[in-house]
N, CA, C and O atoms as a GROMACS GRO file, in nm:
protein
  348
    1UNK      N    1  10.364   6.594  10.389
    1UNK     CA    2  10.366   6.716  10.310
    1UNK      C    3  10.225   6.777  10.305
    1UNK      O    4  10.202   6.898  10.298
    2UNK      N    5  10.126   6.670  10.308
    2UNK     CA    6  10.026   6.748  10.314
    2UNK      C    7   9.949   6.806  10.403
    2UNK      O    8   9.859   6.887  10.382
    3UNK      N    9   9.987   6.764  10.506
    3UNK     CA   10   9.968   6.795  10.642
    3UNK      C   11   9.982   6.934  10.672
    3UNK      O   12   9.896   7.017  10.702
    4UNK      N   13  10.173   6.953  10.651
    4UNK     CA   14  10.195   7.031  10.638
    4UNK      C   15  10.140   7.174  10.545
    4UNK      O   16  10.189   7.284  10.569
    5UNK      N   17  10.062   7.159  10.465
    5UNK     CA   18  10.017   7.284  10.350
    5UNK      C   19   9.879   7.281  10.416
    5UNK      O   20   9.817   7.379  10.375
    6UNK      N   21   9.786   7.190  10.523
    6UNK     CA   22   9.702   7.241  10.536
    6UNK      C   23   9.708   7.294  10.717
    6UNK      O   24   9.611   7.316  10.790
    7UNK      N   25   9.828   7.301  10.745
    7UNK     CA   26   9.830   7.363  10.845
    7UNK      C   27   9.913   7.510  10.836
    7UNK      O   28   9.948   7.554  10.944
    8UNK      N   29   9.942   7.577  10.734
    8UNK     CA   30   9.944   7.673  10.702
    8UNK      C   31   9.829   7.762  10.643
    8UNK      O   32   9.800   7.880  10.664
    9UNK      N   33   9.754   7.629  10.532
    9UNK     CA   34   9.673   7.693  10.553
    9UNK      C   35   9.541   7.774  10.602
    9UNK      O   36   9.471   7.870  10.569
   10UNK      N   37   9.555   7.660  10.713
   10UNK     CA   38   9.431   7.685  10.846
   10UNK      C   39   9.523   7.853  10.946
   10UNK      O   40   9.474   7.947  11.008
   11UNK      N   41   9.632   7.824  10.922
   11UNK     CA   42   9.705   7.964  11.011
   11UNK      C   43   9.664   8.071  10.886
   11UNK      O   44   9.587   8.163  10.914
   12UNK      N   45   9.690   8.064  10.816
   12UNK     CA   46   9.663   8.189  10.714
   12UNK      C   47   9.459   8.235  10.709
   12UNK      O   48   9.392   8.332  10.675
   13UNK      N   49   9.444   8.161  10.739
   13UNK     CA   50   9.296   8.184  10.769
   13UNK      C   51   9.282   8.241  10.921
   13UNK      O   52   9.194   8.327  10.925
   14UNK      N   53   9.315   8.228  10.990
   14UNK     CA   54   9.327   8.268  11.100
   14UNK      C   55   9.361   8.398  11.122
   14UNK      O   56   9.292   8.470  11.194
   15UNK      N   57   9.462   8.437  11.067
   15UNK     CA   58   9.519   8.559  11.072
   15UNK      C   59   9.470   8.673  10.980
   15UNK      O   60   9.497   8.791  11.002
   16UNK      N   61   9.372   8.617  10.846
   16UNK     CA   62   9.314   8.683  10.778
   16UNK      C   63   9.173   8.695  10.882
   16UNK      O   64   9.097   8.784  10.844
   17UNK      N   65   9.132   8.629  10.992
   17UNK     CA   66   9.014   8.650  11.042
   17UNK      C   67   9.034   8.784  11.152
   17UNK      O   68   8.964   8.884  11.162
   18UNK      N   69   9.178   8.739  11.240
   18UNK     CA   70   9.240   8.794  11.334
   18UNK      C   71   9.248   8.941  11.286
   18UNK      O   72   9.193   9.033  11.347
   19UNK      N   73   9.330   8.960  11.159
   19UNK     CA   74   9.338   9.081  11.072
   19UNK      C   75   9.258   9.155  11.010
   19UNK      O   76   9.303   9.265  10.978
   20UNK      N   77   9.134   9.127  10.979
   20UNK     CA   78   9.043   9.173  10.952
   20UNK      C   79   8.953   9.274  11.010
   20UNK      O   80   8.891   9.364  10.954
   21UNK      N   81   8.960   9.226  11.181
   21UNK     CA   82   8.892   9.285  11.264
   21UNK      C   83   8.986   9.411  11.280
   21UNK      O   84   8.940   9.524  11.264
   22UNK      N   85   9.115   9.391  11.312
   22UNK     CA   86   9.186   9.484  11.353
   22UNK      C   87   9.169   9.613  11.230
   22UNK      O   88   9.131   9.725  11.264
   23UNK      N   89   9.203   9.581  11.083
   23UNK     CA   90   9.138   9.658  10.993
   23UNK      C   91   9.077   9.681  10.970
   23UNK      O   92   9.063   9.701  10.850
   24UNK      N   93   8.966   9.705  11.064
   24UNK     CA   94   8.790   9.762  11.019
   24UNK      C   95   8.756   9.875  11.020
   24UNK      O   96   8.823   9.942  11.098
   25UNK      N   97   8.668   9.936  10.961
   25UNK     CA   98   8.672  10.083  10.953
   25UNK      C   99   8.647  10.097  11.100
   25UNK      O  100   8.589  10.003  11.155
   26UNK      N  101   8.689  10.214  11.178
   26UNK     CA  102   8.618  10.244  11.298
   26UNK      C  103   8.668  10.407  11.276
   26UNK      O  104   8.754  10.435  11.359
   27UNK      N  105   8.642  10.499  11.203
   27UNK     CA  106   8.636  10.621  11.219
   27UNK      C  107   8.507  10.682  11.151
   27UNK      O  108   8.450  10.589  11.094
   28UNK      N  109   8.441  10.798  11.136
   28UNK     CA  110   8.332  10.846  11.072
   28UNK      C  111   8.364  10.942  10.982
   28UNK      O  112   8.484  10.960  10.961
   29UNK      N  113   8.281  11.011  10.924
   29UNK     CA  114   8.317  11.128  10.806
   29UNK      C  115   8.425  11.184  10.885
   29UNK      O  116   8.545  11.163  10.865
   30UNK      N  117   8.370  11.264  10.986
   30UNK     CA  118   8.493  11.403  11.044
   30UNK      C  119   8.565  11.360  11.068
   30UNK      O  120   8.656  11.440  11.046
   31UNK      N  121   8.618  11.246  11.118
   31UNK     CA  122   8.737  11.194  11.191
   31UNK      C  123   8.845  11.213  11.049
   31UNK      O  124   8.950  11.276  11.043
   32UNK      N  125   8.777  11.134  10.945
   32UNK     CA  126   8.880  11.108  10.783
   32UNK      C  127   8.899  11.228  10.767
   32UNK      O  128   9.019  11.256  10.770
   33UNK      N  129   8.794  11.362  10.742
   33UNK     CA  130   8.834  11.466  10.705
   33UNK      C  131   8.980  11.530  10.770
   33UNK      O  132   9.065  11.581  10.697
   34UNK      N  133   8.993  11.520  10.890
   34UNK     CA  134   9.064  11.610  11.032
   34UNK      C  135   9.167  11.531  10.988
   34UNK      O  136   9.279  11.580  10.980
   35UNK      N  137   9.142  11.365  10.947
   35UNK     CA  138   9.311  11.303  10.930
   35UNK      C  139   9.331  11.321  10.794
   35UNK      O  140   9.441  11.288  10.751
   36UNK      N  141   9.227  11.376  10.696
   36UNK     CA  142   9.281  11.444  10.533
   36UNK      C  143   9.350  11.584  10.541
   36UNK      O  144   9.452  11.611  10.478
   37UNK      N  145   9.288  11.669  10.621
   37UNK     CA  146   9.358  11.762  10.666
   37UNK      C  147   9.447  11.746  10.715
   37UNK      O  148   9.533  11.803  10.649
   38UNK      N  149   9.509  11.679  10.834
   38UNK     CA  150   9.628  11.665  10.900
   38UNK      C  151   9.764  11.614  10.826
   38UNK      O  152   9.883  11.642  10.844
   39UNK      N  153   9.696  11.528  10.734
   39UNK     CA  154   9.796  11.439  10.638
   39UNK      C  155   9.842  11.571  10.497
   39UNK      O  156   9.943  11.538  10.434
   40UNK      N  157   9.792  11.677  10.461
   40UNK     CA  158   9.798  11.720  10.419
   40UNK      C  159   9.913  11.855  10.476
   40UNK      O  160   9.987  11.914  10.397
   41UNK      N  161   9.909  11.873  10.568
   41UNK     CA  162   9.960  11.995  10.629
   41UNK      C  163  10.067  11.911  10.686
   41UNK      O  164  10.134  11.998  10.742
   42UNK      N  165  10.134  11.788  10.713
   42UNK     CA  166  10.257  11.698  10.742
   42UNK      C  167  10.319  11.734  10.597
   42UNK      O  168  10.416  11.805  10.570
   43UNK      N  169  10.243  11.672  10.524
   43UNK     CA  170  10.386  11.666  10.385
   43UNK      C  171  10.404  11.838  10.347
   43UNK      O  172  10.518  11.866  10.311
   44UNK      N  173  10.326  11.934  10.351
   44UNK     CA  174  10.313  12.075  10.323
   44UNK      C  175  10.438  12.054  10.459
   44UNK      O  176  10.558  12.058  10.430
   45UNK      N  177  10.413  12.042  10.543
   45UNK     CA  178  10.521  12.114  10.640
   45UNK      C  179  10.661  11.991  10.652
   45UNK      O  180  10.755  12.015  10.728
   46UNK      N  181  10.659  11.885  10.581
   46UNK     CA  182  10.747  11.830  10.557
   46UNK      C  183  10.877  11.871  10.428
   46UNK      O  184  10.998  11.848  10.424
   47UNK      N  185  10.786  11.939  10.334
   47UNK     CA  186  10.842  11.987  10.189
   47UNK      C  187  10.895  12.126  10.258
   47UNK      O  188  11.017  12.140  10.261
   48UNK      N  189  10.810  12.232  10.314
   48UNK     CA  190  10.892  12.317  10.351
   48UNK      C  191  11.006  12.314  10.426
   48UNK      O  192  11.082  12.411  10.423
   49UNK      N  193  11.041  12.183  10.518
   49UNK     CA  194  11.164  12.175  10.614
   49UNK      C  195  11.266  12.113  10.497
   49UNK      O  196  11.384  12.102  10.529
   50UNK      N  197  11.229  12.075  10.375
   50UNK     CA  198  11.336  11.940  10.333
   50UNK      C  199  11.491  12.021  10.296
   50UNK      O  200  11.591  11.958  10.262
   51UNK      N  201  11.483  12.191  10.313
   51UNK     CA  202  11.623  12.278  10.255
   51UNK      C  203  11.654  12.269  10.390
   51UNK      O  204  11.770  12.307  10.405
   52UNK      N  205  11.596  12.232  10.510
   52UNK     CA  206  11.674  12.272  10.633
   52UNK      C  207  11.747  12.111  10.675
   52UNK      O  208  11.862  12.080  10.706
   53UNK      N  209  11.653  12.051  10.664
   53UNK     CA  210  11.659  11.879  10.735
   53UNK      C  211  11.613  11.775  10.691
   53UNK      O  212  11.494  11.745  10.705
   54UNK      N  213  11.696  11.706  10.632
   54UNK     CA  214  11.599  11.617  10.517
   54UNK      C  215  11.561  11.474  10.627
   54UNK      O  216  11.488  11.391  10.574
   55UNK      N  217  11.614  11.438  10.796
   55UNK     CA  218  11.521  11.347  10.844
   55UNK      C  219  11.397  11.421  10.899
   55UNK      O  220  11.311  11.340  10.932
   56UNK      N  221  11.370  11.516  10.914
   56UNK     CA  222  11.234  11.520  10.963
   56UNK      C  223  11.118  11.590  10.798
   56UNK      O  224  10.996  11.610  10.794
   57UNK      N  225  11.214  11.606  10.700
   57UNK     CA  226  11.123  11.645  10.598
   57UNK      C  227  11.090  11.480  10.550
   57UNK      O  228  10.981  11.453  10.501
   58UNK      N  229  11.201  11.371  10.570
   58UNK     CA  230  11.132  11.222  10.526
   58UNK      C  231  11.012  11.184  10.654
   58UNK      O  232  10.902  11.138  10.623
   59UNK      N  233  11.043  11.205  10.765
   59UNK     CA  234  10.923  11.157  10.855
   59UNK      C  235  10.850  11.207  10.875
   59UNK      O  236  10.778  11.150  10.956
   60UNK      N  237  10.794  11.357  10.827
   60UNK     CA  238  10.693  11.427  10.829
   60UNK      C  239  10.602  11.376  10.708
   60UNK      O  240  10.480  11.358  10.708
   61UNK      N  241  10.696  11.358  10.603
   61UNK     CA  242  10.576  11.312  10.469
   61UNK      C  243  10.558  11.185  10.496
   61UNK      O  244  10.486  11.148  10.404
   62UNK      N  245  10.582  11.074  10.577
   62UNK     CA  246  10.587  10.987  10.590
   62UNK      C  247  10.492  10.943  10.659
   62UNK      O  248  10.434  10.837  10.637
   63UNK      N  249  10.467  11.020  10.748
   63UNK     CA  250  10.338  11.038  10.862
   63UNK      C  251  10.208  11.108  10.807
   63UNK      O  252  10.089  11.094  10.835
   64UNK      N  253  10.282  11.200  10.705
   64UNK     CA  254  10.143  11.281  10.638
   64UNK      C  255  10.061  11.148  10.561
   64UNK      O  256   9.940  11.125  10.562
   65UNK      N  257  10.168  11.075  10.495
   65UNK     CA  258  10.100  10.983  10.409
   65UNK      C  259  10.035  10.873  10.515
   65UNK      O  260   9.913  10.854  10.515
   66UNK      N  261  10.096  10.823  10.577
   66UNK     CA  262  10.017  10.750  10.647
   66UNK      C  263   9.864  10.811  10.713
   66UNK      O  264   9.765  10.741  10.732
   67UNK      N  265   9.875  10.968  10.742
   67UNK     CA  266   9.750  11.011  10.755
   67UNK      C  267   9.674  11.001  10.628
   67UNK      O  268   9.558  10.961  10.646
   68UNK      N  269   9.695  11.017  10.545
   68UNK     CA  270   9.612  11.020  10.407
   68UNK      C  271   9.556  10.878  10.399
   68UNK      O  272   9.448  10.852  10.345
   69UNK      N  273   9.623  10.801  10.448
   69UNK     CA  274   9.597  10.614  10.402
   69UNK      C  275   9.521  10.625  10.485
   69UNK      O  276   9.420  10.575  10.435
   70UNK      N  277   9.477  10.680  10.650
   70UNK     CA  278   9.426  10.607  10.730
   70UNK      C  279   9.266  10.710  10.696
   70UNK      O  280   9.152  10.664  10.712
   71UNK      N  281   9.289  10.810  10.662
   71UNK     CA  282   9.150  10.926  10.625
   71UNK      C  283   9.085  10.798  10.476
   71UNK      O  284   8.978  10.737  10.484
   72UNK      N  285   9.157  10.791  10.390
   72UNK     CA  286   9.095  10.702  10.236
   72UNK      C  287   9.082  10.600  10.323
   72UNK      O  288   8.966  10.574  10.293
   73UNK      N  289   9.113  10.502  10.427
   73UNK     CA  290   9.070  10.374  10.454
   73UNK      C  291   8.933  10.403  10.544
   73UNK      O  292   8.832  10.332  10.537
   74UNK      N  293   8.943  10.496  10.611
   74UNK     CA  294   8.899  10.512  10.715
   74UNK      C  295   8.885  10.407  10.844
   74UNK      O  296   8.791  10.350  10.899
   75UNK      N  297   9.040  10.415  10.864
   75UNK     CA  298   9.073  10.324  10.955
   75UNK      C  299   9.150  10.390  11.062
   75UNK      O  300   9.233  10.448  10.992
   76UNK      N  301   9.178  10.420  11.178
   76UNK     CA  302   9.236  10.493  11.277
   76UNK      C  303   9.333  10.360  11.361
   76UNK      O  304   9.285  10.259  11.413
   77UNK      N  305   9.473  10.397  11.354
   77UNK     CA  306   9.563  10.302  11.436
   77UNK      C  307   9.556  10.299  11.543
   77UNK      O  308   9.549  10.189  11.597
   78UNK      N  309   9.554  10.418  11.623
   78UNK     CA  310   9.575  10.448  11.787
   78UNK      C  311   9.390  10.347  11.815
   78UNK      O  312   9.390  10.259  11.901
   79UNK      N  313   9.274  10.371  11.747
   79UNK     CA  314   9.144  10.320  11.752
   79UNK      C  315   9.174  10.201  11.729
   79UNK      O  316   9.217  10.178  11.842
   80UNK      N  317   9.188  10.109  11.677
   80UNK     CA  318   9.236   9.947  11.641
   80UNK      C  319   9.318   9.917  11.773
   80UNK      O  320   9.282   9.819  11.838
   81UNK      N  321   9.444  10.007  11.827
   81UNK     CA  322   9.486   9.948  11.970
   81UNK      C  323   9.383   9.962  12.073
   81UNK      O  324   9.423   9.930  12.185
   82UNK      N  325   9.286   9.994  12.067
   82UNK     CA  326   9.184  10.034  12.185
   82UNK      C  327   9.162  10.176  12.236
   82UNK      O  328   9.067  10.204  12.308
   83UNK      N  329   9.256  10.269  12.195
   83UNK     CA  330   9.285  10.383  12.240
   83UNK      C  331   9.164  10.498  12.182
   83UNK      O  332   9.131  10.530  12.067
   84UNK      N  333   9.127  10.535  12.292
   84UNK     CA  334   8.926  10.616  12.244
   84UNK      C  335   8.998  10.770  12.174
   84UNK      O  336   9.085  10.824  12.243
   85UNK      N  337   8.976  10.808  12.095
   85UNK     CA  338   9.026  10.927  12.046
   85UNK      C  339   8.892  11.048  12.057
   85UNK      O  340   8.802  11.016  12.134
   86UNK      N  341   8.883  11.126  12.015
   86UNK     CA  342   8.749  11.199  12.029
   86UNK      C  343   8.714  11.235  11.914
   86UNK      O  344   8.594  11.262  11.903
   87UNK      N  345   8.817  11.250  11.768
   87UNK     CA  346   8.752  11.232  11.608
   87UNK      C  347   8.771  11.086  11.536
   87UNK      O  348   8.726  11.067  11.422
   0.00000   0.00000   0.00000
């Protein structure tokens, strides 16, 4: 049993090390701004579609918010897969 709890908890360390990196900031001021702006004008253009289509008024705010999380973290997803963006 005890074996067992410290080989979870050597994996949970691991993955908090593994995870960490992947969550690191890697964007700068303008980049957060352009994804505060962007995240902002998704749910604005998500609320205006929601009388026409309520799946793309849920995945537009859905994406807006996730832009908002990634501008306040200042963390970029497509940047964490390796992918070079230019903000």
């Amino acid at each position: 049993m005890a074996r067992e709890r410290a080989g979870l908890h050597y994996s949970g360390r691991v993955l908090r090390v593994g995870m960490g990196n992947f969550f690191a900031r890697n964007i700068n001021r303008t980049g957060r701004i352009v994804r505060a702006v962007w995240g902002i004008a998704l749910i604005v253009a998500g609320i205006l579609l929601s009388g026409r289509s309520g799946w793309a008024c849920i995945f537009l705010v859905a994406f807006g918010v996730f832009a908002l999380y990634e501008a306040a973290r200042g963390w970029c997803l497509m940047r964490a897969c390796g992918i070079k963006t230019k903000l």
